[in-house]
C-alpha positions as CSV (number, residue, x, y, z in Angstrom):
1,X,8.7,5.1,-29.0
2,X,5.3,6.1,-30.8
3,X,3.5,9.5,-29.1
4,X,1.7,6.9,-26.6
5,X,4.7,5.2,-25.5
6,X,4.4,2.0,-28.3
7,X,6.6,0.6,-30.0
8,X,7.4,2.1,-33.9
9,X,7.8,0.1,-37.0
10,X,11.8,0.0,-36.8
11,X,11.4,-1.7,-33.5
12,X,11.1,-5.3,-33.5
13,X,8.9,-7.0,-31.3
14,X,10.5,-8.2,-27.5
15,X,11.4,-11.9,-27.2
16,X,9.2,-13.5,-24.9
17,X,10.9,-14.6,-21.5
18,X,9.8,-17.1,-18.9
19,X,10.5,-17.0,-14.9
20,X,10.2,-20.7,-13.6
21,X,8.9,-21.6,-10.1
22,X,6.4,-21.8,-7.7
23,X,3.4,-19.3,-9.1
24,X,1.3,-17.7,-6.5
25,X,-1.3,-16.6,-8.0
26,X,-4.2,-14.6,-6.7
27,X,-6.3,-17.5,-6.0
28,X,-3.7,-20.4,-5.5
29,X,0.3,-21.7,-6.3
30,X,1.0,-23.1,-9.1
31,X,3.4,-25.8,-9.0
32,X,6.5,-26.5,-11.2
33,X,4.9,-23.3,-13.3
34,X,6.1,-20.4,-15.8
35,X,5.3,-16.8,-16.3
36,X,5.7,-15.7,-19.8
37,X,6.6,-12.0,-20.3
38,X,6.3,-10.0,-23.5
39,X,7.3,-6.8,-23.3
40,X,6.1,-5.1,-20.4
41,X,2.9,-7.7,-20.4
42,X,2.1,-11.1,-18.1
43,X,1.6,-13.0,-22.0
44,X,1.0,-16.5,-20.2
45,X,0.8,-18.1,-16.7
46,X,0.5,-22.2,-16.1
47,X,2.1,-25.2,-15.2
48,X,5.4,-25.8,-17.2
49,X,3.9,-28.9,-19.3
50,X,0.8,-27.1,-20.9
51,X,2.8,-24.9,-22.2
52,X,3.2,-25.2,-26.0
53,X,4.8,-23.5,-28.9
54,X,6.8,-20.0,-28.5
55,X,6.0,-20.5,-24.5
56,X,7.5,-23.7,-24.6
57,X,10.7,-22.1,-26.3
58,X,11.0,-19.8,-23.8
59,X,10.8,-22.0,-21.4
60,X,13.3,-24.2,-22.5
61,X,15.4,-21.0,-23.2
62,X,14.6,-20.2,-19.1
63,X,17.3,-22.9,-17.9
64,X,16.2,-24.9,-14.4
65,X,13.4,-23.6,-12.1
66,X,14.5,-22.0,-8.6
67,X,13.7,-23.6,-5.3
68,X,11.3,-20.8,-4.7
69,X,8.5,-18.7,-5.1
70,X,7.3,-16.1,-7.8
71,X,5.1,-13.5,-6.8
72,X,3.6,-11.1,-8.1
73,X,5.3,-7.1,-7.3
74,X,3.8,-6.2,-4.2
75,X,1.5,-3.1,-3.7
76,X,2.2,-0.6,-0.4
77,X,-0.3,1.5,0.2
78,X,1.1,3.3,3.4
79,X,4.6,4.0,2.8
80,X,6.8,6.5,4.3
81,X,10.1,6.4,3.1
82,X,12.9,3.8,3.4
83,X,17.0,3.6,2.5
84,X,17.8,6.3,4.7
85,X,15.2,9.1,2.8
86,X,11.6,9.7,4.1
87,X,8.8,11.1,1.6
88,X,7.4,13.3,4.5
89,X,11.0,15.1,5.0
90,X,12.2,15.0,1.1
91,X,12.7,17.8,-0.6
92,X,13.6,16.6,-4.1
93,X,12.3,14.3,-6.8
94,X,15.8,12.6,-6.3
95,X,15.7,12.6,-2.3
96,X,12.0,10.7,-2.7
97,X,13.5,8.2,-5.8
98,X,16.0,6.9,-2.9
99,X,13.2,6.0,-0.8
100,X,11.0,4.6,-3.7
101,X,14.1,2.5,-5.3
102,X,14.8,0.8,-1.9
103,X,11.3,-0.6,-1.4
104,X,11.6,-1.2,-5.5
105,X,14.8,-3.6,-4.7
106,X,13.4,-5.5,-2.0
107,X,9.9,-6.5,-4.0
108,X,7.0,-3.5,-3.7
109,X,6.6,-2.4,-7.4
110,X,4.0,-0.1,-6.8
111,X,3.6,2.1,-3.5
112,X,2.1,5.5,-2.3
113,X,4.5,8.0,-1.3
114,X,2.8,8.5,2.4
115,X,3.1,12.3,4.2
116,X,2.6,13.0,7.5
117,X,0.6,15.9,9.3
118,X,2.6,19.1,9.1
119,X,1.6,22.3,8.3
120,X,0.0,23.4,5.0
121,X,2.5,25.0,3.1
122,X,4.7,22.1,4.0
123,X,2.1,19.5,3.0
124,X,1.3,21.5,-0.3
125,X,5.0,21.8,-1.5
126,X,5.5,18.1,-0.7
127,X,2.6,17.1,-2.7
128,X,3.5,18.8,-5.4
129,X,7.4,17.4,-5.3
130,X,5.5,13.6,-5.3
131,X,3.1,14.6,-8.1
132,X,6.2,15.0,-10.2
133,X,7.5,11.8,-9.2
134,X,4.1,9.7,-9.7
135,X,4.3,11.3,-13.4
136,X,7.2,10.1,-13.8
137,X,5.7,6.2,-12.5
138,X,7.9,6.1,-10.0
139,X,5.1,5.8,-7.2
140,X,1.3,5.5,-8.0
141,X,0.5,8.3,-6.3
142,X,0.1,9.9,-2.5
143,X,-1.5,9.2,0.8
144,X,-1.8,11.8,3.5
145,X,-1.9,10.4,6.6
146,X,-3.4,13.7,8.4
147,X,-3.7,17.0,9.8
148,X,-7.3,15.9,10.3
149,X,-6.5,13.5,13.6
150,X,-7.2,13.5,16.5
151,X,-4.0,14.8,18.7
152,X,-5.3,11.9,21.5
153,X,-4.3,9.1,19.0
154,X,-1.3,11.6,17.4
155,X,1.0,8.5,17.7
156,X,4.5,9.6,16.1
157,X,3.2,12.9,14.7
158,X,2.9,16.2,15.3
159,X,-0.7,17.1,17.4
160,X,0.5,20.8,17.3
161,X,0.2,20.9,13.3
162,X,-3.5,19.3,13.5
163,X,-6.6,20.8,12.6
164,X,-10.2,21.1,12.0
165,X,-12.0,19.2,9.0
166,X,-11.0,21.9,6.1
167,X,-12.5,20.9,2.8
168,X,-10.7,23.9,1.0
169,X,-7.4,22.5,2.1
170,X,-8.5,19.0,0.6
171,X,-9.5,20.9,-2.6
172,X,-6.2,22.6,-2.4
173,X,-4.1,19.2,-1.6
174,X,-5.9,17.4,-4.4
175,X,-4.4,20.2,-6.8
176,X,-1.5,20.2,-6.1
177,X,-1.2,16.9,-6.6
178,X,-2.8,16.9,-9.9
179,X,-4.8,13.3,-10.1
180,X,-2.4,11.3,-7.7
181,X,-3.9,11.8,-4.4
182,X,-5.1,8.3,-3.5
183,X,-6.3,8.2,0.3
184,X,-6.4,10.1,3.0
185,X,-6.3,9.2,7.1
186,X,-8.9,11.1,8.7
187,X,-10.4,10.7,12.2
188,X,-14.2,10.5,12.2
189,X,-14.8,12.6,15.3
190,X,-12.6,16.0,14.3
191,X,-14.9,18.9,13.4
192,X,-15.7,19.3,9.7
193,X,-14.2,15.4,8.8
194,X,-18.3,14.0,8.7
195,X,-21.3,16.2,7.3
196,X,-22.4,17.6,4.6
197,X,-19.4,19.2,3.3
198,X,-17.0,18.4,5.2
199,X,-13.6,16.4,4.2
200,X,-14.9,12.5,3.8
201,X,-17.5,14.3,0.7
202,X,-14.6,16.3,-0.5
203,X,-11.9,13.7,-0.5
204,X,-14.6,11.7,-2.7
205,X,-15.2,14.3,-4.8
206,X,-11.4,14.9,-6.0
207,X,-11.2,11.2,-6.5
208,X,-9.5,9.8,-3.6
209,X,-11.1,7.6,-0.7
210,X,-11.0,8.5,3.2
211,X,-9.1,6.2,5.7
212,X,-10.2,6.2,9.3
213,X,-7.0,6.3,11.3
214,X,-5.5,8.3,14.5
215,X,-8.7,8.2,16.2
216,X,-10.0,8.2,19.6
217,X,-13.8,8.2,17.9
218,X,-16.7,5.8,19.4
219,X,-17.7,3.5,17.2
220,X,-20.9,5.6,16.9
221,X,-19.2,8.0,15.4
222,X,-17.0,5.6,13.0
223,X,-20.4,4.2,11.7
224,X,-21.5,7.6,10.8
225,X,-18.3,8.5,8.9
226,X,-18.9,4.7,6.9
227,X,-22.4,5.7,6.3
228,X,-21.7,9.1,4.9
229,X,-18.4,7.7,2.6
230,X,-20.6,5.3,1.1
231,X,-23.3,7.7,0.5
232,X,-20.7,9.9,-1.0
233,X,-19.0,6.8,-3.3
234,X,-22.7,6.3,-4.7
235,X,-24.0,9.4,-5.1
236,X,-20.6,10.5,-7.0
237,X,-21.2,6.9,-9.3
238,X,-17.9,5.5,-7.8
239,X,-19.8,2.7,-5.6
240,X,-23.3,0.8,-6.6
241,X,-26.2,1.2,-4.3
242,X,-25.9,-2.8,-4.4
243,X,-22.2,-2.7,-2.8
244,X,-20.2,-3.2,-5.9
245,X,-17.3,-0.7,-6.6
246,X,-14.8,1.7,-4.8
247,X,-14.0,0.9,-0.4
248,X,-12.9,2.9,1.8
249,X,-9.9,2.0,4.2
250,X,-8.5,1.8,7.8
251,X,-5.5,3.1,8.7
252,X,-3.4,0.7,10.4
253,X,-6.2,-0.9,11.9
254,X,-5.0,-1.3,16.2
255,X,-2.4,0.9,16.2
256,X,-3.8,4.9,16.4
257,X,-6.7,4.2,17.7
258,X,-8.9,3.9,20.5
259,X,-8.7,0.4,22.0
260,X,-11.3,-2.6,21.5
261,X,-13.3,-3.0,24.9
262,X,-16.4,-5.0,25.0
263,X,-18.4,-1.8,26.6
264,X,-16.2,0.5,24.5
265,X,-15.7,-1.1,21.2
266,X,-14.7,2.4,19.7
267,X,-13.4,2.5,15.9
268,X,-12.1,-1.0,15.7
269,X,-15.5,-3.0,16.1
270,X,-17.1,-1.1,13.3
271,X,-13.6,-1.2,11.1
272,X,-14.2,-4.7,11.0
273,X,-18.0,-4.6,10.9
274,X,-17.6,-2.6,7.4
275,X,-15.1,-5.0,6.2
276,X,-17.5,-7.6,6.7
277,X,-19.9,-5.9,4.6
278,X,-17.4,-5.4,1.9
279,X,-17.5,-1.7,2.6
280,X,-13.8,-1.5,3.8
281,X,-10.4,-2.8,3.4
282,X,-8.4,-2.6,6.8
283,X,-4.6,-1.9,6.2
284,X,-2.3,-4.5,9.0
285,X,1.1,-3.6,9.5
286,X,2.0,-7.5,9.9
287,X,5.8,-6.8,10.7
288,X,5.7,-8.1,14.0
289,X,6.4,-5.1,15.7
290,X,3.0,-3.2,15.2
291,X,0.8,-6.5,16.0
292,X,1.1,-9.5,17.4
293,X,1.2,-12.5,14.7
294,X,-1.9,-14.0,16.4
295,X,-3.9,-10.4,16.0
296,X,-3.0,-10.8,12.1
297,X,-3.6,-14.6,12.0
298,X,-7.3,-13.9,13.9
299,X,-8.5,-10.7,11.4
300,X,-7.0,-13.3,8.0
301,X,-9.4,-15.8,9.9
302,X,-12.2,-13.2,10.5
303,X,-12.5,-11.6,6.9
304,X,-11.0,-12.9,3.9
305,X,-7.9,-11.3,2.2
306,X,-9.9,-9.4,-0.1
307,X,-10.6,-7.2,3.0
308,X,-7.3,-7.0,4.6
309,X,-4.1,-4.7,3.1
310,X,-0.6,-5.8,4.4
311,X,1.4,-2.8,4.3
312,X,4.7,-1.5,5.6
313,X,3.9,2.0,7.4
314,X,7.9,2.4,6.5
315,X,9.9,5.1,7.5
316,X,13.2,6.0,6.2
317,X,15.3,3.1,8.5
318,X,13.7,0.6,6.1
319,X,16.8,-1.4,4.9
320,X,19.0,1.0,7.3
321,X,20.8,0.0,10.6
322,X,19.8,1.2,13.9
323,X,20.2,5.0,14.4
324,X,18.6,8.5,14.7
325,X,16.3,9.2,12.1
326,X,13.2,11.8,11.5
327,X,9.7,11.3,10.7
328,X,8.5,14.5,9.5
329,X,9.5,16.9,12.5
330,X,9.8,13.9,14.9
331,X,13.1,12.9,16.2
332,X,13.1,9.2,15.9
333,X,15.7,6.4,17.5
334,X,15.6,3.1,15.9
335,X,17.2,0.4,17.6
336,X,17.3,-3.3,17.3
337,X,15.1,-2.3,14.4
338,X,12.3,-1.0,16.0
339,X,11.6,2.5,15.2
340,X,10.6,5.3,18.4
341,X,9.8,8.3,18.8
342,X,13.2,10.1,21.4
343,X,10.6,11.7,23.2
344,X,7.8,9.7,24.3
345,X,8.7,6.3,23.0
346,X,5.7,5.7,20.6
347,X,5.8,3.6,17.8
348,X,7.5,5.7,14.7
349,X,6.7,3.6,11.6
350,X,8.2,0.2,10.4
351,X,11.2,-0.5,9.3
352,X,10.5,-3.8,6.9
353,X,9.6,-4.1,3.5
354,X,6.9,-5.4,2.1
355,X,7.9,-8.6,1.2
356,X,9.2,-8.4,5.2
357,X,5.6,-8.2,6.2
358,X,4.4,-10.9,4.3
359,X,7.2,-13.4,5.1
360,X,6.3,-12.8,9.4
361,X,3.1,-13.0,8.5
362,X,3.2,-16.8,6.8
363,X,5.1,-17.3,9.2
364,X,2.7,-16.3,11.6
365,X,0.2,-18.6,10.7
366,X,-1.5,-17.5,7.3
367,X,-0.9,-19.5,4.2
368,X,1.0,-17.7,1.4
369,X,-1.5,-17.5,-1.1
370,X,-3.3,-15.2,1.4
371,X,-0.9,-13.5,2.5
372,X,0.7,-12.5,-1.1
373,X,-2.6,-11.8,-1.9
374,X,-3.5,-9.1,1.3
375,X,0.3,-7.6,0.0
376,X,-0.6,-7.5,-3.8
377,X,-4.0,-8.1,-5.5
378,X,-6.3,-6.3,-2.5
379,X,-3.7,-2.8,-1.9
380,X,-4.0,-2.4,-6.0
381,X,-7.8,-2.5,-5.9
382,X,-8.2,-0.3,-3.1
383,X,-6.7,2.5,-5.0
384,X,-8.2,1.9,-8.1
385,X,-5.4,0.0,-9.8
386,X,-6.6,-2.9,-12.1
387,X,-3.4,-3.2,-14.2
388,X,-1.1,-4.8,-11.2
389,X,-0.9,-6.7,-8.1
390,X,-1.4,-9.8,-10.1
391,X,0.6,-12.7,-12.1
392,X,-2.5,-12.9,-14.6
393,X,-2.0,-12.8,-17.7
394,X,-2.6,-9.1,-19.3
395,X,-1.3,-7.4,-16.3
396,X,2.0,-5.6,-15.6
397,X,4.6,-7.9,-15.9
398,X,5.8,-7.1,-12.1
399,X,7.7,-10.2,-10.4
400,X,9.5,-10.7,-7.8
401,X,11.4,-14.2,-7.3
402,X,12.3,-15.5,-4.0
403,X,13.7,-18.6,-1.9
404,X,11.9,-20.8,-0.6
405,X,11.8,-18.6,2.5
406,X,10.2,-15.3,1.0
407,X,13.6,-13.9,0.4
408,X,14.1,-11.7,-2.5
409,X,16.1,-12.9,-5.4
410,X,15.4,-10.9,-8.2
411,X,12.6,-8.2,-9.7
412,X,11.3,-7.2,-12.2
413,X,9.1,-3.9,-12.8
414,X,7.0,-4.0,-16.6
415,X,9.4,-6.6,-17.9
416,X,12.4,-5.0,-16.6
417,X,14.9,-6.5,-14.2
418,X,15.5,-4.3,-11.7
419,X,19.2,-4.1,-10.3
420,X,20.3,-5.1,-7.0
């Protein structure tokens, strides 16, 4: 390889390959269609006739088209381990890779390594671990999901190890994990999270966006953190004043938060409110487990994909039978796949990948175009990522092939299958 990773002058240019099927694309599914891959690169994308010369070849090269699907690699942007290893507990680049390569297998080419709240030296030396391992490309980089949370809403984590809004431990955070920190889950009420100052400016500041999650706020208060977040995005140039450019998030909107009441609407009402404006994107853990496939069906129906993130909120029983496991310093029993905390019972995280999520949710209701789209093109944007999420042409050639039900058959990840 050249010094930026092309190709030299002894290497010869790679054949182009096609993968034959059903095409969803980010606005619709191409029928009886072919992706054409060139090296790492989406070269071409249509319907199996138009193609002509070298595609054509390839093509013809490709054999017969499956009885299926191919989507583009899907895009988790709350992930917290999965094959038996959690991100929040590993203490090695290899220990994280098991977690990475079992979400990898099953369909989610790009994911944030999600942490949990624990203390500062803990969440310092685990940023720094992930850091290595987003150099490497393994993950895209890191989301912590706390200590800033409010210990009503703790859910599965730790309310002992959760603190006051601490912009030097944001500063500190983002250092350590030298450009990859993506998001962050705040909750808007905490001291020092909203105000001049205080964590929301500072995430902004180091480049990554806030995510309102674990929150027992009003939804006075969650307006206030939106208003100040978009201040921040415009005044730092990463947001237009006319609404064009970086979002902020929700954290597995429902779960973590103060219930929707009509004369209580709390965080929930103005989540969606701002989504509506096209201010946020609210994550849906759509597995079935954490929402009810009608909840999922009704937001789809209420925004558009473009403001809705499927994503896994995986812990390490993801592709794992039904045991003990840990979530950070939570004991956790998992048993007919739903994940618990021992003590207490909450909800500890999902066990499904990806590609699960998406398959419950078309089955839920929500065509696949949609819900491919909520899994793929939407997550990538969120965190700045305009070079997946995608079969269009120019983009990472990520695919993932399935049957007709949403089952994985194959993957690839930049061009390169990626063994079972």
């Amino acid at each position: 390889m050249g010094e930026n990773g092309g190709m030299t002058s002894s290497q010869a240019p790679a054949a182009p390959f096609a993968v034959l099927g059903e095409v969803v694309t980010p606005e619709r599914v191409l029928s009886d269609a072919a992706v054409i891959v060139v090296g790492d690169r989406i070269a071409w994308v249509g319907e199996r006739a138009e193609a002509v010369g070298p595609w054509a070849e390839a093509i013809a090269n490709a054999g017969d088209p499956i009885a299926g699907f191919v989507l583009p690699g899907l895009v988790d942007i709350h992930n917290h381990g999965g094959g038996g290893a959690s991100f929040p507990d590993a203490a090695t680049v290899d220990q994280a890779l098991v977690a990475a390569g079992e979400h990898l297998r099953h369909g989610t080419t790009t994911l944030l390594a999600s942490l949990v709240t624990a203390d500062r030296e803990t969440l310092l030396t685990r940023t720094a671990m992930l850091a290595e391992v987003a150099e490497a490309g393994q993950i895209a980089g890191i989301h912590l999901e706390g200590p800033f949370l409010s210990a009503a809403r703790c859910g599965a984590q730790n309310p002992h190890d959760m603190l006051a809004g601490d912009p030097e431990l944001v500063r500190a955070v983002a250092e350590a994990a030298r450009g990859y920190l993506r998001t962050m889950t705040v909750a808007p009420e905490v001291p020092g999270v909203v105000g001049a100052g205080g964590v929301i400016e500072t995430l902004i500041e180091v480049g990554a966006i806030p995510s309102i999650g674990h929150t027992d706020a009003s939804a006075e208060q969650t307006e206030d953190a939106i208003v100040a977040a978009m201040a921040a995005l415009v005044a730092t140039g990463r947001r237009t004043a006319d609404g064009s450019g970086a979002r902020i998030t929700a954290t597995h909107l429902f779960n973590g938060m103060r219930p929707l009441h009509h004369r209580d609407p709390g965080p929930i009402a103005a989540c969606l409110a701002a989504a509506a404006r096209g201010e946020m994107v609210v994550e849906l853990v759509g597995d079935g487990t954490h929402l009810a496939q009608a909840t999922v069906r009704s937001i789809v129906d209420l925004l558009t994909t473009s403001e809705i993130a499927l994503v896994t909120d995986a812990m390490a029983a993801a592709g794992m039978p039904d045991g003990s496991y840990v979530l950070g310093p939570m004991a956790v029993t998992v048993a007919e796949g739903v994940a618990r905390l021992a003590d207490g019972g909450a909800i500890a995280g999902g066990t499904a990948h990806l590609l699960d999520v998406v398959r419950t949710t078309v089955v839920g209701g929500v065509g696949v175009v949609d819900a491919v789209r909520a899994a793929s093109w939407t997550p990538a944007g969120v965190v700045g990522l305009d070079d997946v999420g995608g079969v269009v042409e120019g983009r990472r050639a990520d695919l993932v092939v399935t049957d007709d039900d949403l089952r994985p058959l194959r993957v690839w990840r930049a061009g390169v299958a990626v063994a079972d």
